[in-house]
LOROVO-975475 format. One record per residue (C-alpha): x, y, z; residue in three letters; residue number from 1. Coordinates in pm, 1 decimal. Example, Ala and Ser with C-alpha at 12.3 -4.5 7.8 and 13.67 -1.06 7.14 Angstrom:
BEGIN
c1:c2:c3:res:n
1230.0:-450.0:780.0:ala:1 $
1367.0:-106.0:714.0:ser:2 $
This chain:
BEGIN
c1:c2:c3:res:n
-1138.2:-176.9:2288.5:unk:1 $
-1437.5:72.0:2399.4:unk:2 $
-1315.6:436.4:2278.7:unk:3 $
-1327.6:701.0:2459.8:unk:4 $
-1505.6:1082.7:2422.8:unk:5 $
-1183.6:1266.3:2368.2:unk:6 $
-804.1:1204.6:2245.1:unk:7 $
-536.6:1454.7:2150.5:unk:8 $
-531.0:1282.5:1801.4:unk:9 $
-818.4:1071.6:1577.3:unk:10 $
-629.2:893.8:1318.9:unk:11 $
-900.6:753.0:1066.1:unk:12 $
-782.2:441.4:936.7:unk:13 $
-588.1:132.3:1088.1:unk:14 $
-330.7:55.4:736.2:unk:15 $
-20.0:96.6:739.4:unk:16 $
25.3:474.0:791.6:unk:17 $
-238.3:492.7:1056.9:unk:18 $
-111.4:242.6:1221.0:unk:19 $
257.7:373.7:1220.6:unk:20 $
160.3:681.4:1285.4:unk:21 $
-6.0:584.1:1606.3:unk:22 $
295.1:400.3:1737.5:unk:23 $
495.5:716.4:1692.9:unk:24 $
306.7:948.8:1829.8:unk:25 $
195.2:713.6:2132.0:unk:26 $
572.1:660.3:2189.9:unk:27 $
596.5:1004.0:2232.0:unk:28 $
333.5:1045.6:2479.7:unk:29 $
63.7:1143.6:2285.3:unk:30 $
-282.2:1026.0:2344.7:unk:31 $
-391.4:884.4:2046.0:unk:32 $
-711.1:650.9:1926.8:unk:33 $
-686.1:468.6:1574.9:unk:34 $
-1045.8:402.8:1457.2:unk:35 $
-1012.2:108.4:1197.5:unk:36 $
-1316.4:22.7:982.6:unk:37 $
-1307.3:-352.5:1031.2:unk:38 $
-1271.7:-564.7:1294.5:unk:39 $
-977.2:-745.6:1165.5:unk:40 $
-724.5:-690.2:909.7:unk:41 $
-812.3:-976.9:694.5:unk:42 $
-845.2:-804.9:346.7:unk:43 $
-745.5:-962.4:23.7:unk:44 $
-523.6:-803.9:-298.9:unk:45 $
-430.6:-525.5:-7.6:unk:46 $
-51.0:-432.0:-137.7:unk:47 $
208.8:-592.9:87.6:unk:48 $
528.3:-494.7:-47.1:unk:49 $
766.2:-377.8:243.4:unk:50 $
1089.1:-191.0:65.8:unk:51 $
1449.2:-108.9:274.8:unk:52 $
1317.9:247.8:331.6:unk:53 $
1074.6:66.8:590.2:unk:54 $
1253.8:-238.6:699.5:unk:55 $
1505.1:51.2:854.9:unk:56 $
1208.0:243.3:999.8:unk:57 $
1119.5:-96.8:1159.8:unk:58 $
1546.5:-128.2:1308.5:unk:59 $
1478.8:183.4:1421.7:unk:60 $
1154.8:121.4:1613.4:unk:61 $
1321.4:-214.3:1746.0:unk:62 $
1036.9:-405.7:1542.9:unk:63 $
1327.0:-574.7:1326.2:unk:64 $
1336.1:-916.6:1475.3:unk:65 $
895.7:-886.6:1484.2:unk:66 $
943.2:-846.0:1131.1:unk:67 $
1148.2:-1112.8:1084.2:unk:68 $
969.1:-1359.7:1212.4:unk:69 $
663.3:-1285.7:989.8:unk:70 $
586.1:-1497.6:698.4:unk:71 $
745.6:-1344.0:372.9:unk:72 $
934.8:-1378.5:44.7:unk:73 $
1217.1:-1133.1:-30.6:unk:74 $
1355.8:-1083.7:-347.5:unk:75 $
1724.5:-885.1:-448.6:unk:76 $
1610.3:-797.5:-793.6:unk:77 $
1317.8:-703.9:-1043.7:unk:78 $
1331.0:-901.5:-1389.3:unk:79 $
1082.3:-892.4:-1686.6:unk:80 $
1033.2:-1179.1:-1946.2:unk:81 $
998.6:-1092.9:-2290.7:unk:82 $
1006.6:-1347.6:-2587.6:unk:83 $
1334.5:-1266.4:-2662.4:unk:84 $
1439.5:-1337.7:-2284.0:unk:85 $
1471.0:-1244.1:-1939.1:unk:86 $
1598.9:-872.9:-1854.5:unk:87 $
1679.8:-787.0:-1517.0:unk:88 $
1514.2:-404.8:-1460.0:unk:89 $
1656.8:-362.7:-1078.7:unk:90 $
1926.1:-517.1:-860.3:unk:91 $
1875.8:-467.0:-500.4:unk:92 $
2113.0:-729.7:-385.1:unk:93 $
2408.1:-541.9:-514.0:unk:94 $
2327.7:-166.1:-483.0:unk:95 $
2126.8:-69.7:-151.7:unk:96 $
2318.7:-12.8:165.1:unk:97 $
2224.1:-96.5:485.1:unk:98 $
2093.6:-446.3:622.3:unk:99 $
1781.9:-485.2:398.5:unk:100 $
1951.8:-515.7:30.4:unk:101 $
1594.9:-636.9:-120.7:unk:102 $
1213.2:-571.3:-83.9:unk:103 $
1035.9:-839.8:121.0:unk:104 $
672.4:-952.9:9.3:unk:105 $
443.7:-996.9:344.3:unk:106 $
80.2:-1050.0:372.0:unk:107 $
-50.4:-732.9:498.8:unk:108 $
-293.4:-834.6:745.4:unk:109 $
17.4:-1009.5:936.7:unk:110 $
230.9:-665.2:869.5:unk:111 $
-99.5:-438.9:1025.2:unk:112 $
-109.4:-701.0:1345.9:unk:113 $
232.5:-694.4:1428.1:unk:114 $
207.6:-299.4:1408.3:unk:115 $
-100.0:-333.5:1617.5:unk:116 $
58.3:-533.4:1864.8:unk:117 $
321.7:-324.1:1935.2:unk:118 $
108.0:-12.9:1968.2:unk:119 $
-61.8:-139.5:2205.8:unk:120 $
174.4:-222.0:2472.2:unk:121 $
237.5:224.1:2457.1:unk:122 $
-34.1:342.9:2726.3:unk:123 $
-137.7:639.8:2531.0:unk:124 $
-250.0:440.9:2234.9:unk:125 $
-558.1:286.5:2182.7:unk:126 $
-679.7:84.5:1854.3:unk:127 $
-1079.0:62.9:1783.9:unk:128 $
-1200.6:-200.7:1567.7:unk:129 $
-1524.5:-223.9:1369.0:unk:130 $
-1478.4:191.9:1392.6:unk:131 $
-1654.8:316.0:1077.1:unk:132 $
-1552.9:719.2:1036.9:unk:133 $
-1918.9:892.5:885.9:unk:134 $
-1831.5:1207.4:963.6:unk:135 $
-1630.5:1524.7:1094.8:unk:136 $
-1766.2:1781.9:1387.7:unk:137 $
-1680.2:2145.5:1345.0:unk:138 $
-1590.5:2419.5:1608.1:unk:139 $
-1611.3:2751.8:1443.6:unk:140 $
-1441.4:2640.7:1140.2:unk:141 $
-1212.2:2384.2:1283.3:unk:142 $
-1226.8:1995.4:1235.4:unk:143 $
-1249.3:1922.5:1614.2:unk:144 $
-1348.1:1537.5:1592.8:unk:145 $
-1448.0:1214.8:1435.6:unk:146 $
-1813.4:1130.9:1364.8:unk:147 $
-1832.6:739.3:1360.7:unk:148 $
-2045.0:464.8:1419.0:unk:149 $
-2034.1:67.7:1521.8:unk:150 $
-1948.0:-161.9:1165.6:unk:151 $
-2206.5:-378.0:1151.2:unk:152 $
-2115.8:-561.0:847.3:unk:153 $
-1853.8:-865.5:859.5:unk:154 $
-1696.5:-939.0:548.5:unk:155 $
-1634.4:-1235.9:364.8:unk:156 $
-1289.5:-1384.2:398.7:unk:157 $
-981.5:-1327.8:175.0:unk:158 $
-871.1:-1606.7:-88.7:unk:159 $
-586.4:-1688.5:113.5:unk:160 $
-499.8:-1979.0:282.1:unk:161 $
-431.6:-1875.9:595.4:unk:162 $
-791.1:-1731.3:641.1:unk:163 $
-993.5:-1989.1:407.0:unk:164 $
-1153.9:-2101.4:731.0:unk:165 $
-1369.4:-1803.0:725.8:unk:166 $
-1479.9:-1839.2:372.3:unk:167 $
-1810.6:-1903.6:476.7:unk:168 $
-1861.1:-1599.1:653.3:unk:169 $
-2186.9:-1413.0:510.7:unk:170 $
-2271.6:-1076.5:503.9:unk:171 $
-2476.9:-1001.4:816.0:unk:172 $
-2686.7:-604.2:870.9:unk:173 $
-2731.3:-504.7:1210.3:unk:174 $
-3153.7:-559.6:1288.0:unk:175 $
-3125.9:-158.0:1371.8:unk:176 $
-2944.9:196.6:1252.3:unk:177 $
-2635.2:134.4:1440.6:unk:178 $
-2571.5:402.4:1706.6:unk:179 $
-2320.5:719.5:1584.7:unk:180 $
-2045.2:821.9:1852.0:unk:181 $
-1860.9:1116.9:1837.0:unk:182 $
-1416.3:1096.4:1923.2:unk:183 $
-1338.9:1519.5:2020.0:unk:184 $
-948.9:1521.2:1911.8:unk:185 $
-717.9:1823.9:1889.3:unk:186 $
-624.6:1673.2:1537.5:unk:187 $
-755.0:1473.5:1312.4:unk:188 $
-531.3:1298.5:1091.5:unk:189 $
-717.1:1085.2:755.3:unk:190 $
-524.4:753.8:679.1:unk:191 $
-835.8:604.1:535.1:unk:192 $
-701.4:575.8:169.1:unk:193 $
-756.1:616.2:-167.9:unk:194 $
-1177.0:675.6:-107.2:unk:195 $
-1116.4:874.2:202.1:unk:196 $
-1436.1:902.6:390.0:unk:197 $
-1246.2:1219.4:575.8:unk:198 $
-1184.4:1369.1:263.3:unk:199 $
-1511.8:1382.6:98.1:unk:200 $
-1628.4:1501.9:473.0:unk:201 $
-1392.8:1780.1:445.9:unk:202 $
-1459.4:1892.4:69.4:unk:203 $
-1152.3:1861.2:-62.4:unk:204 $
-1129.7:1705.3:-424.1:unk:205 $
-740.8:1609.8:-576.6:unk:206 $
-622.5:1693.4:-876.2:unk:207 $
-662.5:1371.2:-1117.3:unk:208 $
-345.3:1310.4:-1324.0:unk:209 $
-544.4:991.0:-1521.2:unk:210 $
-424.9:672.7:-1584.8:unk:211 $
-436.1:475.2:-1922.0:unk:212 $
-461.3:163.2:-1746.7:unk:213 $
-577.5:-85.5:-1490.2:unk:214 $
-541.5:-418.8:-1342.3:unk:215 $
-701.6:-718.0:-1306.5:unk:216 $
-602.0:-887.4:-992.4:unk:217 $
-633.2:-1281.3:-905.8:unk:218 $
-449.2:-1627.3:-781.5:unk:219 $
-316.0:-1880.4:-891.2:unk:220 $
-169.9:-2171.9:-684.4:unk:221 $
214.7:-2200.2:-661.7:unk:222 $
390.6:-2554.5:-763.3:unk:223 $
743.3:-2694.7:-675.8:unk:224 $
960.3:-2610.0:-972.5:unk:225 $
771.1:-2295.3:-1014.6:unk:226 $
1056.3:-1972.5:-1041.7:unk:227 $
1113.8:-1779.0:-699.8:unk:228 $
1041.5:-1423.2:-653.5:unk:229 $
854.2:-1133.8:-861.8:unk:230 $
775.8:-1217.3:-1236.7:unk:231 $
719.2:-985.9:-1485.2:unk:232 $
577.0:-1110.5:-1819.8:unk:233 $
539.9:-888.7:-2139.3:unk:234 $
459.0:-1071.1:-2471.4:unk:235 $
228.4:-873.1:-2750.9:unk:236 $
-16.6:-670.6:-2675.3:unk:237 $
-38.9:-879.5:-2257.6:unk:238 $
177.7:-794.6:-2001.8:unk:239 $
170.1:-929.4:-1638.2:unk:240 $
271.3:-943.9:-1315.4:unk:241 $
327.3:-1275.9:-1064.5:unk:242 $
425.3:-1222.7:-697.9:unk:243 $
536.4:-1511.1:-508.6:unk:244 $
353.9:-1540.2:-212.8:unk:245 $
450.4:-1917.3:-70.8:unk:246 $
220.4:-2152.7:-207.3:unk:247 $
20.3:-1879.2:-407.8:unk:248 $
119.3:-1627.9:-677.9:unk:249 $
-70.0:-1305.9:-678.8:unk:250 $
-125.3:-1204.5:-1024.9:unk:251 $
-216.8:-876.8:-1211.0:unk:252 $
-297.4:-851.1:-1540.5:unk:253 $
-279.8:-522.2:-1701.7:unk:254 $
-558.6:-393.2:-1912.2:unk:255 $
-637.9:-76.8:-2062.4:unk:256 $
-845.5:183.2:-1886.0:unk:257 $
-1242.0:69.6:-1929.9:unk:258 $
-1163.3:-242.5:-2091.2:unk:259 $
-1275.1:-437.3:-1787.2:unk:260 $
-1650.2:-490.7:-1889.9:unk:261 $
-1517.7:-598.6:-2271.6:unk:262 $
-1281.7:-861.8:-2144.8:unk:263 $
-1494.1:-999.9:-1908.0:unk:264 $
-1776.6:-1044.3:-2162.5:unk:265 $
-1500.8:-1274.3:-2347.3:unk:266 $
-1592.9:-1515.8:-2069.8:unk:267 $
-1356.3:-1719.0:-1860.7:unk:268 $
-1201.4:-1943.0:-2051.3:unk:269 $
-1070.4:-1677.1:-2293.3:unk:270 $
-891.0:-1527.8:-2027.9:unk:271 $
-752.3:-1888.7:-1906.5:unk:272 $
-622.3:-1878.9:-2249.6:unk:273 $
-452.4:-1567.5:-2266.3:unk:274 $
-294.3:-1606.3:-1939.4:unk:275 $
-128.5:-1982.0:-2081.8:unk:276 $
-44.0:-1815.6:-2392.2:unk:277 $
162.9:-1570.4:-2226.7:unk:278 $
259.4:-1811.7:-1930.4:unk:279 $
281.7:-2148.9:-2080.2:unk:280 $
417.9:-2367.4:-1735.1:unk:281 $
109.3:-2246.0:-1595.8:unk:282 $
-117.0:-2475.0:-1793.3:unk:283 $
-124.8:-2721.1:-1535.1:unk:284 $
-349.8:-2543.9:-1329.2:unk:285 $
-589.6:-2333.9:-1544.8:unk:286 $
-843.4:-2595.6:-1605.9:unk:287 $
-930.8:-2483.2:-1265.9:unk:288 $
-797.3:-2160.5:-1139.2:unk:289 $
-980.7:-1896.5:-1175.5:unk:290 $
-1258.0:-2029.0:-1055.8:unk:291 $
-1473.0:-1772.5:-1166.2:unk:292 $
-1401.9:-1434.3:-1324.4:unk:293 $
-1553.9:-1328.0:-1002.1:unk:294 $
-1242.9:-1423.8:-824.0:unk:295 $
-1089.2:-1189.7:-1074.0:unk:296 $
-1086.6:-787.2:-905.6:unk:297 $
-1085.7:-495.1:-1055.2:unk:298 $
-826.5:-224.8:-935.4:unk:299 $
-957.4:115.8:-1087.0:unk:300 $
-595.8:271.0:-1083.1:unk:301 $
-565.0:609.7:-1002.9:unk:302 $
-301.5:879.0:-939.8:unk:303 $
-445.8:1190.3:-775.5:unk:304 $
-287.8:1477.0:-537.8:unk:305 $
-452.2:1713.3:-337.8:unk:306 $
-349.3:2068.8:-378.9:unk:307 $
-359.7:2124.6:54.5:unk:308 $
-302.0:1827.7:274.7:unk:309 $
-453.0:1983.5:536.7:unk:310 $
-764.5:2217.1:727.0:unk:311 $
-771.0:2369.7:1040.7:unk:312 $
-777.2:2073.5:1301.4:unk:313 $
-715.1:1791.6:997.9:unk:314 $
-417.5:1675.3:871.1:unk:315 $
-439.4:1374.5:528.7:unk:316 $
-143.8:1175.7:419.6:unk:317 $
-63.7:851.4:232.4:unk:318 $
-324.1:781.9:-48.5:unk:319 $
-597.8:996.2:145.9:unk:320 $
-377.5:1320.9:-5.4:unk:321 $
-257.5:1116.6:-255.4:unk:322 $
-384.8:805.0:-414.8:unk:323 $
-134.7:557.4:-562.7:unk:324 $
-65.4:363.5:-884.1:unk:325 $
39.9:6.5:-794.1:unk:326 $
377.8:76.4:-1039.7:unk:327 $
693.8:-22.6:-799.0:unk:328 $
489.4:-138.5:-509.0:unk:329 $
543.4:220.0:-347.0:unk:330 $
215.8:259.6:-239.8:unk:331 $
230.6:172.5:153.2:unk:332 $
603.3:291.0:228.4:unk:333 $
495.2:653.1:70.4:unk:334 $
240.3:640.9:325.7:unk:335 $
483.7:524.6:611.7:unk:336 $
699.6:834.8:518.7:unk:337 $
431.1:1036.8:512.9:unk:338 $
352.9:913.0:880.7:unk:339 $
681.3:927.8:1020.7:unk:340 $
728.6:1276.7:787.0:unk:341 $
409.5:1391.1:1055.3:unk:342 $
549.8:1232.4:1323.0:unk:343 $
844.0:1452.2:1343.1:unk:344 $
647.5:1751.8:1281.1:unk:345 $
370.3:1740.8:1426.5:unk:346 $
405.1:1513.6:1713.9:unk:347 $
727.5:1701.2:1828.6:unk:348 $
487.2:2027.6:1829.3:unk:349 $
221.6:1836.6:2034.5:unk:350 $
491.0:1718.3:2267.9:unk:351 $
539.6:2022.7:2410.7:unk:352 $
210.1:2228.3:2338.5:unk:353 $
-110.7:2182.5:2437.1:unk:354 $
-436.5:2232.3:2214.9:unk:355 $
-473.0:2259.5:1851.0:unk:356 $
-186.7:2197.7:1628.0:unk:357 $
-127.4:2512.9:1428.9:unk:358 $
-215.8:2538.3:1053.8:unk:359 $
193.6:2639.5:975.4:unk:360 $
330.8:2315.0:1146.7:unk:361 $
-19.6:2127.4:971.7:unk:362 $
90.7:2247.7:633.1:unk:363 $
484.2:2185.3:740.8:unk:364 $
393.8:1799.6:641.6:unk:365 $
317.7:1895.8:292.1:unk:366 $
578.6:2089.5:206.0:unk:367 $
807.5:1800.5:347.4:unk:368 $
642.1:1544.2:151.0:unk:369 $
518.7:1707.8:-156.0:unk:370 $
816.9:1712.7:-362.7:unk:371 $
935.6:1327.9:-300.3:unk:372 $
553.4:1266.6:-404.8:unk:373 $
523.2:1422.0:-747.0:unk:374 $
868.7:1230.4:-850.6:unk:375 $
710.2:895.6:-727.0:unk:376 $
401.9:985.3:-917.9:unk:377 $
552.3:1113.9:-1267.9:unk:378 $
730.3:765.9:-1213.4:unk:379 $
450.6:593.2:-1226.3:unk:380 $
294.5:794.5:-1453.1:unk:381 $
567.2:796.6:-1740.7:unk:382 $
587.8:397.8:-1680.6:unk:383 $
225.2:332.8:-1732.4:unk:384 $
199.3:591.5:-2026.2:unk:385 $
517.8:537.6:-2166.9:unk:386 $
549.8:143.7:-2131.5:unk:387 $
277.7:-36.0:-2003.3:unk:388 $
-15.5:155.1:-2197.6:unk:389 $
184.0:144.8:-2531.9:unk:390 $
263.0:-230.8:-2466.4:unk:391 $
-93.2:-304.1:-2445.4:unk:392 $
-123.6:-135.8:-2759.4:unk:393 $
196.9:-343.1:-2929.6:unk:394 $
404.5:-30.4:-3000.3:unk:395 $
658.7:-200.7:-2805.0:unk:396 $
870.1:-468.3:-2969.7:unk:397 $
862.6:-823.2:-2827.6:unk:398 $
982.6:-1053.5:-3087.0:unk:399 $
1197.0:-1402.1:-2983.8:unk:400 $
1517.1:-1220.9:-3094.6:unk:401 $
1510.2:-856.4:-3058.2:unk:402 $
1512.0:-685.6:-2691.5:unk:403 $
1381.2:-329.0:-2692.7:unk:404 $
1671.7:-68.4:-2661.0:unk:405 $
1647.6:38.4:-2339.8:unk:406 $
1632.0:-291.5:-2197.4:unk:407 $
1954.4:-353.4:-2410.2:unk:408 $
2153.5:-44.8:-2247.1:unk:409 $
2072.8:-181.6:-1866.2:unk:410 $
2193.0:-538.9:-2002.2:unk:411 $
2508.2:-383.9:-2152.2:unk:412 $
2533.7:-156.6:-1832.8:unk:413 $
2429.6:-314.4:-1484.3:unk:414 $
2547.5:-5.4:-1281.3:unk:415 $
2225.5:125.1:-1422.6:unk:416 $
1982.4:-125.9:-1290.1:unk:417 $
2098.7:77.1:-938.8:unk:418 $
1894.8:369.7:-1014.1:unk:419 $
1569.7:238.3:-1017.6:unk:420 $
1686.6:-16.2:-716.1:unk:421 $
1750.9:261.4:-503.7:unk:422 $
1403.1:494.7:-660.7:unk:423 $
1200.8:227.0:-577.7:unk:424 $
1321.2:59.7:-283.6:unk:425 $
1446.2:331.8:-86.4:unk:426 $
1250.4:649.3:-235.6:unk:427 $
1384.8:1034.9:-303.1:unk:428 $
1350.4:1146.3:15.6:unk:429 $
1367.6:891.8:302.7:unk:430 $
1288.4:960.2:665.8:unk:431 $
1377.0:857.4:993.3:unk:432 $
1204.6:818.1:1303.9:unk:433 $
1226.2:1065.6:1603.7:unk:434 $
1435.3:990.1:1841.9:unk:435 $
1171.9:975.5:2097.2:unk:436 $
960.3:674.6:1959.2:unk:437 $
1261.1:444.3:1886.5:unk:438 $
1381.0:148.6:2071.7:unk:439 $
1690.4:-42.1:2038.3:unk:440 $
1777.7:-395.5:1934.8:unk:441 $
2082.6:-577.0:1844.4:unk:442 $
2120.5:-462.3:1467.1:unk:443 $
2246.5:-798.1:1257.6:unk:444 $
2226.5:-901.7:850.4:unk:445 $
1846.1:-1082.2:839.6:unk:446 $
């Protein structure tokens, strides 16, 4: 769809929190244009991990049954394998309230379209594919638009099946520059992610907290017989992750910060061997998979925060303000609050006032948001530094017959396998949806 000169809001970045924060704030009758980089959503190793907090944002928008019907796994609890045995770490099943007691897997691009779909049946929203965001204009000090220009690049497919038809897509440069438009908006609002274009635009650098590790992501086909759900595997000095995606798992392996370019000078079949070392069922399929250490991806995890979420005319949220580690899947329903957090803020303001939203209701969103944030990201933080990082190191015991201690105490006491069920799946400080945007449906167990 062509965009046009002018909106009331430029959100920069079609993911999950652009996208929901369009539908809000189109619901409530606010012209709004969501420039998305690529012409599809069709992106591999993009986190699709949809927790209660946003299957009940979803009731509320009367997207429930949409959601339903998309392909996904769900799974009531989180359990980790160790040599010794299997630990459960979080039970969903039994502890969260509502209709949604467990966190459902979905591929993201099928999440995005349903989003998309939605939106644009609202007459004040429009969605612009193949929108690359360059730049920002200025009015005296004020963000007052969107430099962006035509994508002219179309990506290779993603590994999975359901797109391997376009695996032979090349790369493809436009003959010429292509031409730069320019989207005047009352707001601006960055969605674009952890290397936010709209950031670096606006000068504004976050705080870096550091991780001591990072993933290697990859996958491996799925066989009959294989075990259902979310596997965590910690043995030695290896520890990974397998999510059950159907006929696929999507796997990350956890390696220590800068280690990449060491490990992958070990060659291929080393790793093959360290992943049926600490996965032995998987044998059966390594002689082939991966392919190449190419299909192997590097996620350069980082938790950051920016001090101000916002500038006069701008507004950043999700992992624009605040990039993400992957610990607990939290990544895209943090950003969903953060939308629906803006939503209610600033969308009620621009419901009733014309022009620029001002700074106070801008900065509103951060104070809102900030302090459910930090606890996510100390989380994550004290889990990679305190487990993950010293489990790569083999400071944490694995033998066949002793279970570390705290993994003992949540055996011995289940009750406590609800606090990190709730943490992770529902979040410190959930929101809810205006009551302007939402739509009704008939509310049943799914």
């Amino acid at each position: 769809m062509a965009a046009p000169e002018r909106t009331r809001v430029a959100v920069v970045g079609g993911g999950p929190a652009g996208m929901f924060l369009g539908l809000l704030l189109a619901r409530g009758g606010i012209d709004t244009v969501v420039l998305e980089k690529h012409p599809n959503f069709l992106r591999d190793f993009r986190g699709d991990t949809v927790h209660a907090s946003t299957l009940g944002l979803l009731d509320e928008l009367g997207l429930g049954s949409a959601f339903a019907a998309l392909p996904q796994r769900r799974v009531d609890s989180v359990e980790i394998q160790l040599d010794a045995g299997t630990v459960r770490l979080a039970d969903f099943g039994r502890t969260l309230p509502g209709l949604h007691p467990y966190v459902a897997f979905v591929p993201q691009w099928d999440f995005l379209e349903m989003l998309a779909d939605a939106a644009e049946h609202e007459p004040h929203f429009t969605l612009v594919r193949s929108a690359e965001a360059v730049g920002l204009t200025d009015d005296g000090g004020r963000v007052a638009g969107v430099r962006w220009r035509d994508y002219a690049v179309v990506e290779p497919a993603a590994a999975e099946p359901a797109v391997a038809e376009l695996a032979g897509v090349k790369r493809s440069a436009a003959e010429s520059e292509p031409a730069e438009h320019v989207l005047a908006a009352d707001l601006v609002v960055a969605c674009d992610g952890r290397w936010s274009t709209v950031r670096e635009a606006a000068a504004l650098v976050p705080r870096e907290f550091g991780s001591p590790v990072d993933i290697w992501w990859f996958r491996l086909p799925r066989h009959e017989g294989d075990p259902d759900g979310g596997v965590g595997r910690l043995s030695g000095h290896e520890f990974m992750i397998m999510i059950d995606r159907g006929d696929t798992w999507q796997c990350g392996y956890l390696l220590a910060k800068g280690a990449d370019a060491a490990l992958r000078g070990e060659g291929l079949d080393a790793f093959r061997a360290k992943l049926a070392r600490l996965q032995p069922w998987l044998a059966d399929r390594l002689d082939t998979w991966p392919k190449t250490l190419d299909d192997v991806k590097l996620l350069d995890i980082r938790v950051e925060r920016l001090e101000e979420w916002h500038r006069e005319g701008l507004l950043l949220i999700g992992d624009a303000a605040h990039p993400m580690s992957p610990v607990g899947g939290v990544g895209i329903n943090l950003a969903i609050q953060d939308a629906v957090a803006a939503a209610q803020l600033v969308g009620q303001w621009m419901r009733h006032h014309p022009g620029p939203v001002p700074a106070d209701v801008l900065s509103g969103v951060r104070r809102r948001r900030l302090r459910p944030t930090a606890l996510v990201q100390a989380f994550q933080r004290a889990a990679a530094r305190g487990v993950v990082s010293r489990a790569l190191k083999g400071q944490v015991a694995t033998s066949r017959t002793a279970v570390p201690l705290p993994l003992r105490v949540l055996t011995r006491f289940p009750i406590l396998q609800s606090i990190p069920a709730r943490f992770i799946a529902i979040g410190p400080r959930p929101e809810h949806t205006p009551s302007w945007a939402r739509r009704l449906e008939r509310m049943a167990p799914r």
